[in-house]
N, C-alpha and C positions, 0 to 999 in steps of 0.2 A: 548621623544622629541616631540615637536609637531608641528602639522602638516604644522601651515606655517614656522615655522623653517628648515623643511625637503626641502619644494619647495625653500628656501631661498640659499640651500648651495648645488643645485642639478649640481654644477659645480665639486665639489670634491667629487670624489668616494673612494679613500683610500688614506692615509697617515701611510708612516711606521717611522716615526719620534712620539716617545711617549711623546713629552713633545707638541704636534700639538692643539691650540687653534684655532677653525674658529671662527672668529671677525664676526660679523652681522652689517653692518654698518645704524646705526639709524637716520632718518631725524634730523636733529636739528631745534631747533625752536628759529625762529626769535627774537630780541630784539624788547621790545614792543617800537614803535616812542612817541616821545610826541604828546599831544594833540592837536598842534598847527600843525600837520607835518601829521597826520591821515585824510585820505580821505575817509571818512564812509557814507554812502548812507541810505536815512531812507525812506523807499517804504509801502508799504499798498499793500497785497498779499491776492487773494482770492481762488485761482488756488488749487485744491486736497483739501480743509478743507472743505467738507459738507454747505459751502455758508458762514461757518465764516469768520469774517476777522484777520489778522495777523500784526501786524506791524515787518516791516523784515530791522534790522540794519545789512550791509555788507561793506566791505573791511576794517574791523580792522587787523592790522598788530600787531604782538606782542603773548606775551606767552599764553596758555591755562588758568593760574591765573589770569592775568589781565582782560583777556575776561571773563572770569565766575564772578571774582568780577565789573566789570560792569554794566553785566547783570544783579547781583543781587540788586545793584544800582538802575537802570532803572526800576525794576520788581517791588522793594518794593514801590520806590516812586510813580507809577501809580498803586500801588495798585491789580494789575494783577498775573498771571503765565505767566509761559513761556520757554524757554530753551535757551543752547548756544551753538552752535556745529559748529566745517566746519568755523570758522572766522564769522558766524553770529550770532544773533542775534535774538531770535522770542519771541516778546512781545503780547498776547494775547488782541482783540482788535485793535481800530483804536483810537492809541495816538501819532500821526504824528507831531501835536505840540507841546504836554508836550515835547517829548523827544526831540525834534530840542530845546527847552529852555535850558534843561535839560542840553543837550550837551555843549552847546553854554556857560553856565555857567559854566561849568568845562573845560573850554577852544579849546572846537573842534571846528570846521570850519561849514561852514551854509553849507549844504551838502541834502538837501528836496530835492527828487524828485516826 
């Protein structure tokens, strides 16, 4: 078993019932809003990248697919790399406006800071 499993069920030390399942209870993940309904923030980060810059989309609400097909979205259309983790967003570069269009045509909210 491992090891965060072990910290996970450090509440039960034996069970003499042989048919005894411990349940791990798994975050679930939210349903992703529509695009009209998402409050997503498009910021320009320079902070810990060696002097590069970042464009950093945050507060997407919704599943881990939606957000990576997104990203990948956003990524190809400017042409960049990037990642998606944590409900953000990190588009390589400063494309602050492409992707406020970007957005905005696919129906999300004007959301620039």
């Amino acid at each position: 078993m491992s090891r965060q499993k072990i910290n996970q069920r450090i509440d039960i030390v034996y069970s003499t019932n042989p048919d005894f399942r411990y349940h791990i209870d798994e975050p679930e993940e939210k349903a992703t809003l529509p695009p009209s309904r998402q409050n997503l923030r498009i910021t320009l980060e320079r902070k810990n990248r060696s002097g590069k810059s970042v464009t950093l989309i945050t507060g997407f609400v919704g599943t881990k697919d939606d957000l990576d097909s997104l990203a990948k979205e956003l990524k190809s259309k400017c042409g960049v790399g990037g990642s998606s983790k944590n409900n953000e967003i990190l588009v390589q570069g400063d494309f602050r406006d492409k992707i406020l269009q970007l957005l905005i045509q696919k129906g999300y909210k004007n959301s620039k800071k």
